[in-house]
C-alpha positions, -999 to +999 in steps of 0.1 A: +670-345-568+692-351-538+719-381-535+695-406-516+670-400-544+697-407-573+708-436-555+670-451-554+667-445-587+700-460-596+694-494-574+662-496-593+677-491-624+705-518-615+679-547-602+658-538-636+689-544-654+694-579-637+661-590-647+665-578-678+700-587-688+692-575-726+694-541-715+722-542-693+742-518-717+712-491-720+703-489-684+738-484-674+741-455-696+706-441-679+722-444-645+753-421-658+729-395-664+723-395-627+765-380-624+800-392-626+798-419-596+764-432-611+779-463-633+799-476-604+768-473-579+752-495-603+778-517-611+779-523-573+742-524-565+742-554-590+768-571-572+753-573-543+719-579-555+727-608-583+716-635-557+683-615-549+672-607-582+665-639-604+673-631-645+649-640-672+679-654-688+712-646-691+717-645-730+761-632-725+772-634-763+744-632-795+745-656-816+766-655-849+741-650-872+720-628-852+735-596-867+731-608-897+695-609-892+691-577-871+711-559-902+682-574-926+655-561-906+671-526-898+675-523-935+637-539-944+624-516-921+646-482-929+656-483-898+693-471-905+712-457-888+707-476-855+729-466-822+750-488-810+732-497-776+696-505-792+714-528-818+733-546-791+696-550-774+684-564-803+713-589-807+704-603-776+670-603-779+673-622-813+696-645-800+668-653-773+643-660-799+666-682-819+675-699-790+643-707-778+625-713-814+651-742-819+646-756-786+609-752-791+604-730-754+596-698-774+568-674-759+534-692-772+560-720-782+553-761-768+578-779-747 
């Protein structure tokens, strides 16, 4: 793969990453894969793309008690040990559902 190719593929990765903020942490890591000048290409290509590129939503810190519950359901469902990135993914995304359950705007939910 030459170094246009990588840097397609990292852009890609970056604008996925902005509409997915929940897997900011994972995809960033996948670029790095792509060599040592990778994670700053896509900490730039973000940059410049943020206006571009509307989020789902921007969850920034979990909620308190969402490790809490992601520890419950890692241990319901033997899923221990867990790496570090997919727990932090799962942090958000529980703090997403929280959020939106109270508020009642959950997926399938009524507003």
């Amino acid at each position: 793969m030459d170094a246009a190719d990588k840097q397609a593929v990292v852009l890609a990765l970056a604008e996925l990453a902005l509409r997915r903020p929940g897997w900011q942490t994972y995809l960033r890591e996948l670029a790095a894969e792509f060599g040592t000048e990778a994670p700053t290409m896509f900490d730039n290509f973000q940059q410049y793309s943020r206006d571009a590129v509307p989020a789902i939503e921007t969850i920034a810190t979990p909620f308190p008690h969402a490790k809490a519950l992601r520890l419950h359901l890692v241990t319901l469902l033997n899923l221990d040990p867990l790496p570090e990135t997919t727990a932090q993914v799962l942090d958000v995304a529980i703090s997403y559902v929280l959020k939106h359950h109270k508020d009642g705007t959950a997926i399938g939910g009524r507003r």
